[in-house]
C-alpha positions as a printed NumPy array, in Angstrom:
array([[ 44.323,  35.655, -24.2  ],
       [ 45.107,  33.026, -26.282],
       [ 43.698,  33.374, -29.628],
       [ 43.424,  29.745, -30.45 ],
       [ 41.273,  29.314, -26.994],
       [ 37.12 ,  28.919, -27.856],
       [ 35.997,  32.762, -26.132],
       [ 32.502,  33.327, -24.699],
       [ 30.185,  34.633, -27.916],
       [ 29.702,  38.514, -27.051],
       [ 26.214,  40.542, -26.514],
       [ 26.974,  41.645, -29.826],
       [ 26.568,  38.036, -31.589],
       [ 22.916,  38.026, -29.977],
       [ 22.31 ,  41.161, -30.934],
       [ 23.314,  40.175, -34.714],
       [ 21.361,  37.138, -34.56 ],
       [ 18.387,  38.626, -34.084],
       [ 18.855,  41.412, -36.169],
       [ 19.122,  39.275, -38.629],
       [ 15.502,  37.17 , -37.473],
       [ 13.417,  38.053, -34.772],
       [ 13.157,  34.149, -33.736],
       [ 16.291,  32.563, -34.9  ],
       [ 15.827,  29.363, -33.58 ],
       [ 12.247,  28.912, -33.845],
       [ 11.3  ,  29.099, -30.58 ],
       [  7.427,  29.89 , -30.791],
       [  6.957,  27.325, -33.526],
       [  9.636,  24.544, -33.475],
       [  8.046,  21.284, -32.706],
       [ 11.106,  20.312, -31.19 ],
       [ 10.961,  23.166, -28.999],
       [  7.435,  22.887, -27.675],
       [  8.435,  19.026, -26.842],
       [ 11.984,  19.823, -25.12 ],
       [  9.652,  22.533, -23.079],
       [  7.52 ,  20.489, -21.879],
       [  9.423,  17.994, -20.815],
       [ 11.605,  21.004, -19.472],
       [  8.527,  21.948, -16.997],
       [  7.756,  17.791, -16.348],
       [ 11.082,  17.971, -14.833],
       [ 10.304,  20.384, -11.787],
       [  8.643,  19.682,  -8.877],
       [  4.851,  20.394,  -8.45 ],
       [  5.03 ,  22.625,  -5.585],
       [  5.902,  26.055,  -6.584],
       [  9.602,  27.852,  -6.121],
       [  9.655,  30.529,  -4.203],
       [ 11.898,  32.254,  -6.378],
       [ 13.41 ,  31.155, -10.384],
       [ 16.543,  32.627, -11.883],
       [ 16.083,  32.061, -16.164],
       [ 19.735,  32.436, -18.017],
       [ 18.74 ,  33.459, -21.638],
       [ 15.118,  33.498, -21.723],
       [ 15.394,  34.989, -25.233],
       [ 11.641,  35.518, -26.663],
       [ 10.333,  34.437, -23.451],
       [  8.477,  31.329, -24.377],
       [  9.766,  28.773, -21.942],
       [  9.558,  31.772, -19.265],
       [  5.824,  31.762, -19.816],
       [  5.667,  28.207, -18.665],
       [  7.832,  28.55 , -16.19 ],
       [  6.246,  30.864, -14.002],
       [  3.729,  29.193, -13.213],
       [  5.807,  27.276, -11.139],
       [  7.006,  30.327,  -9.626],
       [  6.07 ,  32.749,  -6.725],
       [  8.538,  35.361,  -8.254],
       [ 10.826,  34.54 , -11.761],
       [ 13.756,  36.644, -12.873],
       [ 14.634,  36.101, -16.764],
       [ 17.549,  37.622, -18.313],
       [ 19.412,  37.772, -21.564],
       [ 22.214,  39.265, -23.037],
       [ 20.378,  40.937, -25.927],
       [ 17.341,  43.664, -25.768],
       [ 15.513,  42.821, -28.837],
       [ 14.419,  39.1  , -27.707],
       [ 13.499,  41.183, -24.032],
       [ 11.02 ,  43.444, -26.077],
       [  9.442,  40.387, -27.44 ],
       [  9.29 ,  38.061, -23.979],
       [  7.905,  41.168, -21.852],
       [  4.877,  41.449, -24.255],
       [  4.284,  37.711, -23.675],
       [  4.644,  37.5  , -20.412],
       [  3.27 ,  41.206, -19.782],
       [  0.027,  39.184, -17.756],
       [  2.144,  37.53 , -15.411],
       [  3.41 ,  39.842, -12.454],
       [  5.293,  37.377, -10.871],
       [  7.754,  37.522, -13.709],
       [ 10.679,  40.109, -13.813],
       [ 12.426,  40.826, -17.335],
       [ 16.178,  42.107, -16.537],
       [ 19.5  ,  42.737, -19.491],
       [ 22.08 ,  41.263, -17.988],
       [ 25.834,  39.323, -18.8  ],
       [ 26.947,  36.508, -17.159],
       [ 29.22 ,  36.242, -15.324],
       [ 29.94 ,  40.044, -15.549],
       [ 27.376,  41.018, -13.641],
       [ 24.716,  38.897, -11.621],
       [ 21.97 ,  39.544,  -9.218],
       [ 23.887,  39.72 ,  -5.989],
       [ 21.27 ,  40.768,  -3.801],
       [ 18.896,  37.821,  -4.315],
       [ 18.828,  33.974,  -3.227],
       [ 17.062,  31.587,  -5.426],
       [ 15.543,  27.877,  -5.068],
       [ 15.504,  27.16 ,  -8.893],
       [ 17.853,  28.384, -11.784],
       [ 17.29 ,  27.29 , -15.054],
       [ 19.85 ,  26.459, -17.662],
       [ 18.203,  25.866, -21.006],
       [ 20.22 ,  26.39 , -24.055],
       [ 22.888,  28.655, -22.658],
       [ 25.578,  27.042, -20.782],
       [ 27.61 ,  26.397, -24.004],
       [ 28.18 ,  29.788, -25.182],
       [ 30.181,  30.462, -22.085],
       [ 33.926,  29.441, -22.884],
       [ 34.68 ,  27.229, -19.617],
       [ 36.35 ,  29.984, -17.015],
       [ 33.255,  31.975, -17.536],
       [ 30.977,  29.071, -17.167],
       [ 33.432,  28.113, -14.211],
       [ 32.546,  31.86 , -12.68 ],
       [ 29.138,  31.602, -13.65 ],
       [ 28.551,  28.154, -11.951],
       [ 30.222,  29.619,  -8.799],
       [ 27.995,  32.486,  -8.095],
       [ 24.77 ,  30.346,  -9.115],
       [ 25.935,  27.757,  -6.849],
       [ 26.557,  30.6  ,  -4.249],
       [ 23.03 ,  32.076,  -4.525],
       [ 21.022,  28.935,  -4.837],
       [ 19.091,  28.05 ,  -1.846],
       [ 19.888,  24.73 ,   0.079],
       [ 17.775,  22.119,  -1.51 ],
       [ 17.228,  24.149,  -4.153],
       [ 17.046,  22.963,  -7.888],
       [ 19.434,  23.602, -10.804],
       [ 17.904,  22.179, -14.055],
       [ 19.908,  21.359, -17.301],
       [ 18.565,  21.513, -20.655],
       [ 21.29 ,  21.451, -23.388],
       [ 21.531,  20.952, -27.135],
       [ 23.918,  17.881, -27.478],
       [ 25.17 ,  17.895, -31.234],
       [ 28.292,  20.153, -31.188],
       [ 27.689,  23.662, -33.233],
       [ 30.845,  25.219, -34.456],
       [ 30.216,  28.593, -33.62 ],
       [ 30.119,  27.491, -29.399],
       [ 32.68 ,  27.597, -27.427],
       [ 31.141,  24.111, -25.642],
       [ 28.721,  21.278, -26.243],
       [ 26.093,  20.454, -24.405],
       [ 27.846,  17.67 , -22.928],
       [ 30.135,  19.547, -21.68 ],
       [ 28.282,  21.344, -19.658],
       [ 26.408,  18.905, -18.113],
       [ 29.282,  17.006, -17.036],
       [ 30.711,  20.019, -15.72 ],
       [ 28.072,  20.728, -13.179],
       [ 27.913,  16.959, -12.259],
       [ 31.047,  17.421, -11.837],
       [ 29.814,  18.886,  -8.251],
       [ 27.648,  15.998,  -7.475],
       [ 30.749,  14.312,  -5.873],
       [ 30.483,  12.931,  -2.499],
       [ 31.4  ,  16.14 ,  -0.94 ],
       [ 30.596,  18.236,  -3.549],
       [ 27.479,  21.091,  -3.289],
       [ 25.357,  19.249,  -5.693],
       [ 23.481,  15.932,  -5.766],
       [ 22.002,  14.719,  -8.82 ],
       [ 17.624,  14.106,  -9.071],
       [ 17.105,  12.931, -12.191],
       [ 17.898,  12.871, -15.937],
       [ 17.761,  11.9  , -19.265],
       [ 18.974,  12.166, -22.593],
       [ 16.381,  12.445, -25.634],
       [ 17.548,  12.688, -29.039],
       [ 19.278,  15.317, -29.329],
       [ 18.938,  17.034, -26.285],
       [ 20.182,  16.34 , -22.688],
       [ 17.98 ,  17.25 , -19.479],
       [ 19.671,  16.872, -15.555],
       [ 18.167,  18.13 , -12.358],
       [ 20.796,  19.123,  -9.918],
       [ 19.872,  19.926,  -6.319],
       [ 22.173,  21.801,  -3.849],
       [ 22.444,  20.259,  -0.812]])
């Protein structure tokens, strides 16, 4: 590996993080969080998903919102403190499923999903493990299915991408013949938010 190369931040730099404060990016009390998660949940479609895939639910407090839009939601992270904290939260909703796992490492082979959400994540992935990552979303997301994009946008020195990059990764795939067509987006701020469907 080449040491001059940005690398995907490790379990262990979650696990530090929150060691270090239980909500380190003021999730449950950020005003800019509570108005990025709502228009987060705007974003979806008012008939419920089947079935929701969360990447890095942390604390769980966009996870609570999200399910109800859900039949069934699996939320995952890479760290078990935050889990402890989002399974309390969301301990009245049975729909929801609370899971450690690493991207792309390991992933939930056996299920199929019609929504995956990317919120905050995507740019602590250096880009062949977001590259990996996207494939096996793309390969478990339902046709017509929805992949939704919400991503910091002012670069952080410590991640391996921006925000940006991400997004334009995955629309990237909304080529002609490519496995993704765009639905909508915008960019606020200092945030960006794109809905992706597969086709």
């Amino acid at each position: 590996m080449n040491p001059n190369q940005p690398h995907t931040l490790p379990p262990t730099y979650f696990d530090e993080v929150y060691r270090a404060n239980t909500d380190p990016w003021n999730f449950e009390t950020s005003p800019y969080e509570q108005t990025k998660y709502a228009d987060t949940v705007s974003a979806l479609r008012t008939e419920p998903y089947a079935s929701g895939f969360e990447v890095g639910c942390s604390l769980g407090v966009l996870t609570q919102l999200l399910a109800p839009k859900c039949r069934q939601l699996l939320a995952i992270d890479v760290a078990e403190a935050p889990l402890v904290r989002a399974r309390q939260r969301c301990a009245h909703l049975p729909q929801v499923e609370f899971q450690r796992m690493t991207l792309p490492e390991e992933f939930p082979t056996d299920r199929c999903f019609d929504l995956v959400v990317l919120s905050e994540v995507g740019y602590y992935w250096a880009m062949p493990d977001l590259q990996q990552t996207s494939a096996k979303l793309l390969e478990a997301l339902l046709p017509g299915g929805h992949l939704l994009l919400v991503h910091w946008t002012p670069a952080v020195h410590d991640y391996p991408l921006t925000g940006d990059e991400v997004h334009d990764f995955f629309l990237s795939h909304t080529a002609e013949a490519g496995p993704l067509r765009h639905v909508h987006g915008h960019r606020a701020p200092q945030y960006r938010l794109d809905l992706l469907a597969r086709r």
